[in-house]
C-alpha positions, 0 to 999 in steps of 0.5 A: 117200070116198063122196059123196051128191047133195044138189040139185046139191052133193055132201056126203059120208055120212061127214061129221057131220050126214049121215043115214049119219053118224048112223047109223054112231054109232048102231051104234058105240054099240051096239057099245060096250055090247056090248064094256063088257059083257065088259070089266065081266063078266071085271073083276067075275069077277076082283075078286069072288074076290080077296076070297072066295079064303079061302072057297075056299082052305077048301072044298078044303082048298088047299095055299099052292101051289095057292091062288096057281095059282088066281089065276096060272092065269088071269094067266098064259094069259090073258096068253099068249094076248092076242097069239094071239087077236088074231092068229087074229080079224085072219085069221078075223074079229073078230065070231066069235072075240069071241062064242066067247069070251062063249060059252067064259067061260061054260061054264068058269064054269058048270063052275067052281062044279061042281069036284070037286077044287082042281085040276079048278077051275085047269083051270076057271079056264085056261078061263076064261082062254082065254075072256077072252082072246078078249074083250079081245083083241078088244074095243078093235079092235071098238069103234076100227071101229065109231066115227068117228075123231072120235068114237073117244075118247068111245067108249074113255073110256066102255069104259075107264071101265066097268073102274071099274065092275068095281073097284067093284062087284066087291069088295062083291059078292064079300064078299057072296056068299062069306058068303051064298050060298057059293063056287060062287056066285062062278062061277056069277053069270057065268052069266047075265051070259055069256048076256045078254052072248053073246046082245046081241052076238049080236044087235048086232054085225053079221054082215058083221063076221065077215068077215076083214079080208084073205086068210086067212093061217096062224097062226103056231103055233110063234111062238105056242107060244114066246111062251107058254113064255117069258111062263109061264116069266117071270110065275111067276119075277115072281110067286112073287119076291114071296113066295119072294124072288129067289134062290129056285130057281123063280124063279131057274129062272124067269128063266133059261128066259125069258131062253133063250127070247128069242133062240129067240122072235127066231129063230122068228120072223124065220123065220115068213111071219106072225110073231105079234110083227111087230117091223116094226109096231112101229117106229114111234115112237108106238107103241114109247113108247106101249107102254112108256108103258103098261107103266109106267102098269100098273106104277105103278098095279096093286098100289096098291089092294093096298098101300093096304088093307095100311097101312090094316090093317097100320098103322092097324088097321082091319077089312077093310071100312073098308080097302076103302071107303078105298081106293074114291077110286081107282075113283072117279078112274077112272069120273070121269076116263074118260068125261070124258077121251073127251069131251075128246078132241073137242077135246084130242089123245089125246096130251096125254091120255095125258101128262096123265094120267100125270103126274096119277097121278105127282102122286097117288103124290107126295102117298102118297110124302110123306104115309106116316105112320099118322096122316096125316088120311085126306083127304090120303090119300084126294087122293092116291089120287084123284089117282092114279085121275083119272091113270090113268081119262085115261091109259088113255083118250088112250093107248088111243086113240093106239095104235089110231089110229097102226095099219093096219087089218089089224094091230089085232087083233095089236098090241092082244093084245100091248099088252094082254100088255104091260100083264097084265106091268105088272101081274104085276110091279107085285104081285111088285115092291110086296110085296117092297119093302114086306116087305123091311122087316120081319124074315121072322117079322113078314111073315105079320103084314103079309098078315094085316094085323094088325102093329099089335097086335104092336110099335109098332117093327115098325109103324115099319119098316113104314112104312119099306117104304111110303115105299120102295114110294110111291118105286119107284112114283112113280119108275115113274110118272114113267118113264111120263110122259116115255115118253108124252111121247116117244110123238109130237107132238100135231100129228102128222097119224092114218093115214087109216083 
């Protein structure tokens, strides 16, 4: 530790107080704009065509195959390539490849708006995809750099929070501008924010950042290509088991080329002088649960705002925008939570953090579970939607924190890309898992009424059974939630001493 002559005491620079102290929390700060500002872009760029997806579905003239690709496409390489990305910035230097990705995110966009064709705009959106992919590989690494470890969770629940931003800001905004300034305008909205965002990180992250962390190592090119052939392969059997049903012949091909590939994967890399998947980094405890942990928080929470907004539409009868001001406790948990569980975590472990928060959004999903009925008072509705987005604000803030701080520096990148992987699949799968439950109450002929939102006017019986497939669904979620909580609590003892970093 380096030390500084103060008279004839020695204090050291990185102690608070200290003027180097200061300054390191200065530029931490800075770095913490800049990372918020790729997590806010790509969240808003996803939620805002979420809601025009019609508009574009009806310019070109999109097939149901192609309309799902314009979403798929990009979960499924940004998914992908999360690993690869934190693999190649660990080697080549974080500040490079983080500022490629602004620059790449950018011009897709830019083209994006421009497409001629549906499938011009999925090539657009893999683009974009890859661009995105280099961000939020990196971003988490960036900012648990930068910042003391004392002060590292103020600065992750302050980055976990602006995605609270994006789910608030993203929706409305794309309503918007799908109904005043068309489409393109979807796309071409990230233009200037890239820019802006390209040029401050340009200026604020420090150029000695691009230097590799050690020895420039080879990518591991085969691992990497079969990771991506299994995930495509697993993720489209996810996604499409949602609306195709399981027995269907892509998902059932689906599955079985992903289940293939995994002892092809094992093989590749115990070969591999640098595997992309160290399976060696992950045999630490905290890291195996925390992990598994967060894969069932994203499961638990992913589809919630979905399946929310269908009964308010589906069961109640409300138009689209009520549904979406209904549902707006959830991000509000979030930005609540976030922020204040950083600023806790001076004094609270990330570990309790991340139990708690669990166990929060456990609590939130009891009270849906309990409370399905169509006429249930909308503050009941709206506690346990609250409840559920406080969980999540503070389980990602004290689980983020926890990975991070149990990790040698030379393999953040990487095991940041794969829990950020780990997480993209709670998510796909959150969607196929909710949507199939839900429906698989209703006769096949009444499911378009479910997407359309409009069952109400059909049959108080179907309305019924519906609500069947809601209580159903709030009890798979609230069985995976409460996985998830006792998965975090296996994840370590609060008292176990960080690495030293």
């Amino acid at each position: 530790m380096c030390v500084r002559l103060v008279g004839m005491v020695a204090i050291p620079q990185d102690l608070p107080g200290s003027p180097e102290y200061s300054a390191r929390l200065r530029y931490a700060w800075r770095v913490c704009s800049v990372t918020s500002l790729g997590l806010v872009l790509i969240g808003v760029s996803g939620s805002t065509l979420n809601v025009a997806l019609p508009a574009v579905v009806r310019h070109f003239r999109a097939d149901a195959f192609a309309s799902g690709w314009i979403l798929l496409s990009f979960m499924l390489v940004n998914t992908a390539t999360l690993v690869f990305f934190g693999r190649v910035a660990d080697l080549l230097g974080r500040r490079e490849v983080y500022l490629a990705g602004f620059a790449l995110f950018t011009a897709a966009s830019l083209l994006a708006g421009l497409s001629p064709g549906v499938w011009f705009l999925i090539a657009m959106r893999v683009l974009q995809a890859v661009g995105a992919a280099m961000i939020l590989a990196n971003g988490t690494v960036i900012i648990t750099d930068a910042f003391p470890p004392d002060r590292l969770s103020q600065g992750m629940g302050v980055y976990i929070g602006t995605l609270s931003v994006a789910q608030l800001a993203g929706p409305t905004l794309g309503g918007l501008i799908a109904e005043t300034a068309g489409w393109q305008w979807i796309f071409w909205v990230n233009v200037p924010a890239g820019l802006i965002a390209f040029g401050w990180g340009a200026f604020a992250l420090r150029k000695a950042d691009r230097d590799p962390q050690g020895p420039r190592e080879p990518v591991d090119a085969a691992g990497n290509l079969v990771v991506f052939a299994l995930l495509s392969a697993a993720l489209v059997a996810l996604s499409e088991a949602g609306s195709r049903g399981p027995g269907s012949p892509v998902v059932i091909t689906g599955a079985v080329v992903a289940a293939l590939l995994v002892p092809v994967l094992v093989a590749v890399e115990r070969r591999a002088s640098h595997p992309v998947l160290d399976v060696r980094l992950f045999g630490k405890r905290v890291l195996a649960f925390a992990n598994l942990a967060s894969f069932c928080n994203a499961l638990a929470r992913s589809a919630l705002i979905l399946l929310v907004a269908l009964y308010f539409q589906a069961a109640r009868g409300v138009d689209a925008v009520t549904a979406a001001l209904g549902v707006l406790p959830v991000p509000i948990g979030m930005a609540l939570a976030s922020p204040l569980a950083g600023a806790l975590g001076r004094r609270v472990s990330p570990y309790a953090l991340s139990v708690g928060g669990s166990l929060f959004s456990a609590s939130g999903l009891g009270i849906l579970l309990l409370n399905t009925a169509p006429a249930t008072p909308y503050w009941v509705v709206g506690a346990g939607l609250f409840l559920c987005g406080c969980g999540s604000g503070t389980f990602l803030t004290g689980n983020t924190t926890q990975v991070m701080k149990a990790l040698p520096p030379g393999s953040l990148g990487v095991v940041n890309g794969f829990r950020l992987m780990i997480m993209n699949v709670g998510i796909v799968l959150s969607v196929a898992v909710t949507l199939s439950v839900l429906t698989g109450s209703v006769s096949p002929r009444l499911r378009d009424q479910v997407y359309a939102g409009t069952l109400s006017r059909v049959s108080p019986v179907a309305v019924e059974q519906l609500m069947d497939g809601f209580q159903r669904t709030y009890g798979v979620l609230f069985a995976v939630a409460l996985t998830g909580a006792l998965l975090a609590a296996l994840a370590g003892n609060p008292r176990e001493a960080s690495p030293a970093r």
